[in-house]
N, C-alpha and C positions, 0 to 999 in steps of 0.2 A: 513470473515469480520475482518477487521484488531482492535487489541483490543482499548477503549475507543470510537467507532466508534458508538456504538449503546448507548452511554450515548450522545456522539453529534451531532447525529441523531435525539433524544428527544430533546435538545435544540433546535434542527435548527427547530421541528416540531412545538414545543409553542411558536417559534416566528413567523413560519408563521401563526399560527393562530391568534396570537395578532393581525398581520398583514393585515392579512381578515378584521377583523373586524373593524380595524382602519378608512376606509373611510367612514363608515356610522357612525359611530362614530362625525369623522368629522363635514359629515355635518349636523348631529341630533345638537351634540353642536354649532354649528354655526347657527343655529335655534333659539336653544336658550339665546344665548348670545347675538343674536338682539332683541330677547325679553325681554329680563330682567336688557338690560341697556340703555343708554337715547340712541339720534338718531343722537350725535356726533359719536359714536363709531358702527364703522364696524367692519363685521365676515369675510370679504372678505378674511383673512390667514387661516380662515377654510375652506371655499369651493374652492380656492386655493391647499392647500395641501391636498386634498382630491382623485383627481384623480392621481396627483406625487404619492402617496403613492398605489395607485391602481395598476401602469403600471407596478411596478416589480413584482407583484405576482396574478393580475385578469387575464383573458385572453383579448384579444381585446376587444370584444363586450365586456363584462364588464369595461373593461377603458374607452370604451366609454359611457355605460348608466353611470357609477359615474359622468363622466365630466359633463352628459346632465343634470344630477340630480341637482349636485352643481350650473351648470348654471340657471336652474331654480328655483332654492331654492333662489339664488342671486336676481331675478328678483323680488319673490313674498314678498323677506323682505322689499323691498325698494316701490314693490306697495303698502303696506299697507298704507303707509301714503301719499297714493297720488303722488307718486314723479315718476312715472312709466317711463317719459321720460327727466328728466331732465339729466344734464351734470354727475353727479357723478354717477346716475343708468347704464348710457350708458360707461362711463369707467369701472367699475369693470364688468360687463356684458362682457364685448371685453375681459378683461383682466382674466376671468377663463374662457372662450372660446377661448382663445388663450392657457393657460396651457394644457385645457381640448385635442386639438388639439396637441400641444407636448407632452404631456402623453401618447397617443396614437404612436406616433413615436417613443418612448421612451421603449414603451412594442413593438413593432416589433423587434427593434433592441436587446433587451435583448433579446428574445423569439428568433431569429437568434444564439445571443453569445450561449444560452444553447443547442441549437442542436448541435452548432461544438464542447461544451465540450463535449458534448455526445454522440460524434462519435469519438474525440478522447481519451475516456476514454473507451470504445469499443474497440480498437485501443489494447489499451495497452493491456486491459485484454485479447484480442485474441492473442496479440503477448508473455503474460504471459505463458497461456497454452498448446502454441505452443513449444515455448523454457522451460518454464519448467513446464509439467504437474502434474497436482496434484497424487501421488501414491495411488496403491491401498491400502487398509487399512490392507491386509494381503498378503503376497505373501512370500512362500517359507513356512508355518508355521510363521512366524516371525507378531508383530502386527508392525505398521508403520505407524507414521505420521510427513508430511512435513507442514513445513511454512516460509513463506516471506513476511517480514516487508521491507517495503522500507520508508525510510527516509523522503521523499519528499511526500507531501500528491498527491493522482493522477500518482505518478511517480511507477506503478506496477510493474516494474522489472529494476534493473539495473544491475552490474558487480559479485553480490551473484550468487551462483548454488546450487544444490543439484542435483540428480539422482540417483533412485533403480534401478537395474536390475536385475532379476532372472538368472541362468545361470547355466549349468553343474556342475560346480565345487563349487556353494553355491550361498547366496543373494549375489550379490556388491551393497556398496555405493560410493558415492563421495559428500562432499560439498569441494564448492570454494569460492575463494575470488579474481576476476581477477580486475588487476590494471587498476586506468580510471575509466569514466565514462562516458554517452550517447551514444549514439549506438553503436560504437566504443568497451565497453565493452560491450553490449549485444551480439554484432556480435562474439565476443572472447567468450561469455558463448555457442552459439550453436555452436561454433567448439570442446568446451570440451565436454561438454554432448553426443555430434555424435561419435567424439573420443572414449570416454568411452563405450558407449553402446554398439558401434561395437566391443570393446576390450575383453568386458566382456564376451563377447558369444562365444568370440574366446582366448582368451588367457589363458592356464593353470594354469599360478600364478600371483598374484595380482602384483609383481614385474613387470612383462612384459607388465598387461596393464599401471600400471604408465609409463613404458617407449614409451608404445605407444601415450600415452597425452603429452609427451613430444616431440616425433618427430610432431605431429601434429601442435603444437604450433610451432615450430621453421619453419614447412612448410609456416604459416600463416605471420611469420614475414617475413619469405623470400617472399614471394609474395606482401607485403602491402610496404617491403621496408622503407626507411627514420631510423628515431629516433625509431621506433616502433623495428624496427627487431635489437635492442639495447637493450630499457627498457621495453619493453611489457615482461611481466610475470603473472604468478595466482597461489596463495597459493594454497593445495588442500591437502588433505588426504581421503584417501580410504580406505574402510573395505569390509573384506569379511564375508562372516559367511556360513563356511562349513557347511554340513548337516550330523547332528545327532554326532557332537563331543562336542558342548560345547564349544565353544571358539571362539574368535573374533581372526581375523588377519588383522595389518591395518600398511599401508605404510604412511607416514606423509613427506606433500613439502614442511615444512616453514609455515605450517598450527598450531593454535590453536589447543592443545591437544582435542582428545574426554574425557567425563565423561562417567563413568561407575556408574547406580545408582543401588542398590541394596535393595533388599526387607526391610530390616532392616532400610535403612536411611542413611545408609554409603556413599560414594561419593567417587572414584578413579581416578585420575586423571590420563590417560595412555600417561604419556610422551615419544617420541619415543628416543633410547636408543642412537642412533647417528643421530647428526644434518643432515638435507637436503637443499640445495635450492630449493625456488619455480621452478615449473615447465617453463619450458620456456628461465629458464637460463644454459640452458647445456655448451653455452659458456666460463662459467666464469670457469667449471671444472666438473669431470666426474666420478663419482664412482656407484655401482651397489647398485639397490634398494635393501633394505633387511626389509621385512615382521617382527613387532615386533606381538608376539601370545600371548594371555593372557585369560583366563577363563571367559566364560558368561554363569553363569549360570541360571539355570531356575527362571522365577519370576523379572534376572534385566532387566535395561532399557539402550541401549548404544545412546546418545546424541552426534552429531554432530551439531558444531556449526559455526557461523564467526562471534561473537561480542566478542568474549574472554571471556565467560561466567566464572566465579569462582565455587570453590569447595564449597567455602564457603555459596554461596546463595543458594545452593542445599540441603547443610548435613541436615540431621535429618529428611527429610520430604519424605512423600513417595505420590505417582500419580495413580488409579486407572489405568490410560492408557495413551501412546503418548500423542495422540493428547491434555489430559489435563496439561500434561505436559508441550509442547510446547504454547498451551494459558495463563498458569498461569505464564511463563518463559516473555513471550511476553507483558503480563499485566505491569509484575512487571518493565520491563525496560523504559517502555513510563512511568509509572507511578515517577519512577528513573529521568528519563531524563524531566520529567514535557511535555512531549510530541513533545519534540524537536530532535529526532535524531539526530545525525548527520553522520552515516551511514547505509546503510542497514544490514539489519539482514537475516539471513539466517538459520532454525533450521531442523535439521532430528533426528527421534527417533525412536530406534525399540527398541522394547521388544522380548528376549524368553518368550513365555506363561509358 
């Protein structure tokens, strides 16, 4: 659940329930407001908006007994005083029998709209899982938690990646940042991910599979052609964490340095020692990757990221585990941004225990 979601999830919950309740409501007061003032003045905008207010949140037959209700409520204020068939009883009568009637039409059609959100919100979250599944929470010795904030509310995955993969030669990770947006960069994130995975099982140094993420991309532009096999590119930085030495090793494409946190509070920021271009642009020019290696020891946490996260919002504080990590990191930026992103986010955390 993405963060602030379950504070407006409670809003959205007490307002449908104000909601509920509002049409009886309605026409209880519209009951009473034909009783308690003279007999120029009609309730007819109460048993009127009584069923409009039903049909985006009762179901049918509920839109409909409110309508019948209101329509009869209408009836028996106007028989009290004898008027049962005169010209005005027989107007408002028609006229919330006609609402009552559109209300009804009105919760079909909404009751329609919410099943296609809810298949294409289905949609995404399967194509989420798909292209990038959630990690296990431990794999290799290592603890690990991923997460993805997408900008766009309902918009579960865009041009962000991440991927673990265990492998011979230690954990690999990768997060990205592929340029673009809508399927377009989705379709660019499942060529890196497949890319990578396959690389990682097979390539002996993390150098080789970066350069295997690189010929894949450059396949991709060749095949898709146009302006793409030009500016199509994806930031990305890789780590590996051999087993049983203690140290990270990580290759960096025009990527966001990783943090390095440590038991104490401290914050390291590992910049890599010579600049790269993103992946994808071998064209522009061509030097060998070279693995910058630096110390993880037991107890830190290494944070990968793609929002450009600081040193500074980090220092001094310390996280029982990833994943609270990554929720408290996630809080503070919506809460930052006042809940307006304007890109996605992308975060991976492992801990040495």
């Amino acid at each position: 659940m993405r963060p602030g979601d379950a504070e407006e999830g409670r809003r959205i919950s007490s307002l449908r329930v104000v909601l509920q309740v509002l049409p009886v409501l309605l026409i209880v007061g519209g009951v009473f407001y034909d009783l308690l003032t003279p007999h120029a003045f009609t309730a007819i905008p109460f048993f009127t908006a009584a069923p409009l207010v039903a049909a985006p949140v009762y179901s049918l037959s509920g839109t409909v007994v409110t309508g019948g209700v209101a329509l009869i409520a209408t009836y028996a204020v106007h028989a009290r005083y004898g008027l049962a068939a005169d010209a005005d009883t027989v107007t408002e009568v028609v006229t919330v029998a006609t609402v009552a009637v559109l209300a009804a039409v009105i919760n079909r059609v909404v009751r329609r709209g919410e099943g296609r959100l809810a298949s294409a919100r289905g949609i995404a979250e399967a194509t989420q899982r798909a292209v990038l599944p959630e990690p296990a929470g431990r794999i290799g010795g290592f603890d690990i938690a991923a997460r993805y904030e997408a900008a766009q509310a309902d918009a579960f995955i865009g041009g962000d990646l991440y991927a673990v993969q265990d492998s011979p030669y230690g954990v690999r990770l990768v997060v990205g940042d592929v340029r673009g947006k809508g399927m377009g960069a989705v379709a660019a994130v499942s060529i890196v991910i497949g890319a990578f995975r396959e690389a990682a099982e097979q390539e002996a140094t993390l150098e080789a599979v970066a350069q295997r993420l690189e010929r894949a991309l450059a396949r991709e532009a060749t095949r898709r052609g146009g302006i793409e096999a030009f500016e199509g590119f994806t930031t990305a930085v890789l780590a590996e964490l051999p087993y049983g030495r203690g140290v990270v090793r990580i290759v960096n494409r025009g990527h966001p340095p990783p943090l390095l946190l440590h038991v104490d509070g401290t914050v390291r920021c590992l910049l890599a020692r010579e600049a790269a271009l993103p992946l994808g642009m071998g064209d522009l020019g061509t030097w060998p990757d070279r693995a910058d290696e630096t110390g993880f020891p037991a107890g830190a946490t290494l944070l990968l990221h793609t929002d450009g996260l600081s040193e500074a919002r980090l220092a001094g504080r310390t996280f029982r585990a990833p994943g609270e990590l990554l929720r408290t990191l996630a809080e503070e930026v919506r809460r930052h941004t006042g809940g307006g992103m304007t890109d996605d986010m992308a975060l991976l955390a492992v801990r040495r225990p």
